[in-house]
C-alpha positions, -999 to +999 in steps of 0.1 A: -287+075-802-318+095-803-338+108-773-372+117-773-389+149-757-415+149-735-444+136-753-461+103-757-443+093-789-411+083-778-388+067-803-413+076-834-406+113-830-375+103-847-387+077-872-378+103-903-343+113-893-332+081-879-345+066-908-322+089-931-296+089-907-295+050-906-285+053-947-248+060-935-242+049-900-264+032-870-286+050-855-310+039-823-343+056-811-356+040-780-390+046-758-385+058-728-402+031-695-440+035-699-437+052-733-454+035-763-445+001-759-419+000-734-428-017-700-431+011-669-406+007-636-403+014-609-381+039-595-378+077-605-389+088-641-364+122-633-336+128-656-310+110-635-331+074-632-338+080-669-301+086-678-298+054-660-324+033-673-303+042-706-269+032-696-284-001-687-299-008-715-270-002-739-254-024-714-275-050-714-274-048-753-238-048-754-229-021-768-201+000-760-190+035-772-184+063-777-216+073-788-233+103-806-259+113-786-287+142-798-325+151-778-352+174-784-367+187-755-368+174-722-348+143-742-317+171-745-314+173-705-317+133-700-285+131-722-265+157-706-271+141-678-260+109-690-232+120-698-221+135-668-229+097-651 
């Protein structure tokens, strides 16, 4: 799973290495809620409603883990925190 940093490009800051990535194992960029094309929410955009808003989607997706997790930037934080959900 790929997180994105604080910019407007969420999951296409990682179309190159998800792409390569993807030629040996899955791999999943997502946009953040309000980024690109993702629908906004409401609720807190801070790292812990963000962390979240991830964990509920990976739900809702059913998917289970573990999972590899990597960020650049802000994205680095959001996962740490996620994992400490």
């Amino acid at each position: 799973m790929f997180e994105s940093g604080l910019d407007l490009f969420g999951s296409l800051s990682w179309a190159k290495v998800r792409d390569a990535v993807a030629k040996f194992t899955r791999a999943c960029a997502y946009s953040r809620a309000g980024i690109i094309w993702s629908d906004d929410k409401d609720g807190p955009h801070d790292g812990e409603g963000v962390a979240r808003d991830l964990r509920a989607t990976l739900v809702a997706a059913g998917e289970a883990g573990p999972f590899l997790l990597t960020g650049h930037s802000i994205g680095g934080l959001y996962i740490t925190i996620y994992m400490k959900l």
